[in-house]
C-alpha positions in Angstrom: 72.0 -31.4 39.5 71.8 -33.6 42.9 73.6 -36.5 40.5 76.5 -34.0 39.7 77.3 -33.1 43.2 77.1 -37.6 43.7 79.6 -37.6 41.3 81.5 -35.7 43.0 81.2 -37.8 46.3 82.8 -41.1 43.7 79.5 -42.6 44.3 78.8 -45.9 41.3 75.7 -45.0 39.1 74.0 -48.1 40.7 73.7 -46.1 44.1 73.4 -42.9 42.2 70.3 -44.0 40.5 69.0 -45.5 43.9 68.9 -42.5 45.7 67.3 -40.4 43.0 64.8 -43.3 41.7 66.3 -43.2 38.4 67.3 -45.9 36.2 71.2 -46.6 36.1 71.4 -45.8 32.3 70.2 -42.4 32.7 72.7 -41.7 35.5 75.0 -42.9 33.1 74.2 -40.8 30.6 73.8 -37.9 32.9 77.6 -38.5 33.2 78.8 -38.9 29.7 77.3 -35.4 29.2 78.3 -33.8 32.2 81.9 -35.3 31.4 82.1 -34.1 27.8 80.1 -30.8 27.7 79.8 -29.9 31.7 76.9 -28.7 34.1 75.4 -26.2 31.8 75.0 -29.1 29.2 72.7 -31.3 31.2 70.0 -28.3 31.8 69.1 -28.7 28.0 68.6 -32.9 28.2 65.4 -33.1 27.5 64.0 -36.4 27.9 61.9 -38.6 25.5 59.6 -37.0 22.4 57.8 -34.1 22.3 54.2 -34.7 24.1 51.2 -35.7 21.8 49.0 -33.9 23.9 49.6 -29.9 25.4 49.3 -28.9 28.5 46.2 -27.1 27.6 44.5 -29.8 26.0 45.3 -32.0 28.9 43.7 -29.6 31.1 40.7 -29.3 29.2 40.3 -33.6 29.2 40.6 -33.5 32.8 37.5 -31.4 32.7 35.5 -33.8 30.7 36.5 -36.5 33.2 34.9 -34.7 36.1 31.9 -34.3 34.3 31.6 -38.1 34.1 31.1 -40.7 31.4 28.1 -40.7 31.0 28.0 -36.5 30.3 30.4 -37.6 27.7 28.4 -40.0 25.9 29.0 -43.6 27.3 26.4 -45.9 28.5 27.6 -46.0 32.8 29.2 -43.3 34.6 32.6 -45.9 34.8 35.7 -44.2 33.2 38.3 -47.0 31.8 41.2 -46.4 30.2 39.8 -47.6 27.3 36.9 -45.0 27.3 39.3 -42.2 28.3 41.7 -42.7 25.5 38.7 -42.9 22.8 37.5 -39.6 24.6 40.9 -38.0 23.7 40.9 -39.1 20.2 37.7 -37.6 19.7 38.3 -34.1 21.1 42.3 -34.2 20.4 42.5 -36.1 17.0 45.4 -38.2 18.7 45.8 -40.6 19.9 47.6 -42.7 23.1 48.6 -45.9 24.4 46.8 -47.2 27.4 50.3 -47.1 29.5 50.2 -43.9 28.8 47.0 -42.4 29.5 47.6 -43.9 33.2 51.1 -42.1 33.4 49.0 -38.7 32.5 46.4 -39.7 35.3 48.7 -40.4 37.8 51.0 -37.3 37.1 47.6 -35.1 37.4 46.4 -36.8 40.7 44.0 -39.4 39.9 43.9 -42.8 41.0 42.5 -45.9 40.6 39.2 -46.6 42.3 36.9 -49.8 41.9 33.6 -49.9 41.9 32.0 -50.3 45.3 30.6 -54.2 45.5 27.0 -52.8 47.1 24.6 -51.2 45.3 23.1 -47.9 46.4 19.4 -49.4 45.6 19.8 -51.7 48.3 17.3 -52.4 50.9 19.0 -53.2 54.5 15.3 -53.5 56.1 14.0 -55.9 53.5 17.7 -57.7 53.3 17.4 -58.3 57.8 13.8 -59.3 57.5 14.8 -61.7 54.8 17.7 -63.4 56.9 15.6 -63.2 60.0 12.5 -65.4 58.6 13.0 -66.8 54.7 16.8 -67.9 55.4 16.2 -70.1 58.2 13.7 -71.9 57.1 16.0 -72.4 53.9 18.6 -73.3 55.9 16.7 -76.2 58.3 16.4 -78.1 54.7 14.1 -80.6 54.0 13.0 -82.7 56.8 13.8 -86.7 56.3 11.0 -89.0 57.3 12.2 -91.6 59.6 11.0 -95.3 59.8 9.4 -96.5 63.1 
């Protein structure tokens, strides 16, 4: 509806689809049909096929997820996108492109996150007593004997 009233304004398609963060073809298109068949015709575009996965079923994968991987069967508690869309297959019976298992993820809020580069096991004591004595005397190397 905001691309009708740009129309109106004599604004090109190019800055039309700027402003909206749309691609220029669908502007286009928006046009063609707003042209021909008017406002009430663009309420019932419906973009791309019908989703593989209901809103329901969505909801109820998103649950898994929080449960974690490895509540789910998997080895580590790391989700990939290659674990989550085998996850769906199992409990859906369909199944998704990686591409678009990340478009769900991001439409429902999650994000990327890597895994942290320390492990939780570590030992700061025993890491500061080992660069405080051992690494120094690593570090003087071996001593060179010099001829009188």
């Amino acid at each position: 509806m905001r691309a009708v009233d740009m129309f109106a304004q004599d604004l090109t398609n190019t800055d039309i689809a700027n402003r909206l963060g749309v691609a220029r073809q669908t502007v286009s298109r928006w046009k063609q049909i707003w042209l021909k068949h008017g406002l009430g015709a663009l309420d019932q575009d419906k973009r791309g096929p019908k989703p593989r996965i209901g809103d329901q079923e969505w909801q109820g994968i998103l649950g898994l997820l929080t449960l974690g991987a490895v509540a789910n069967g998997y080895d580590t508690d790391l989700w990939t996108l290659e674990r989550i869309a085998d996850l769906i297959e199992r409990k859906t019976g369909t199944t998704h492109c990686i591409s678009r298992i990340w478009q769900l993820l991001k439409q429902s809020g999650w994000s990327c996150k890597k895994p942290e580069r320390r492990a939780k096991e570590r030992k700061e004591e025993a890491i500061a007593l080992w660069k405080s004595e051992t690494w120094p005397n690593i570090k003087k190397g071996r001593k060179i004997a010099v001829p009188f």
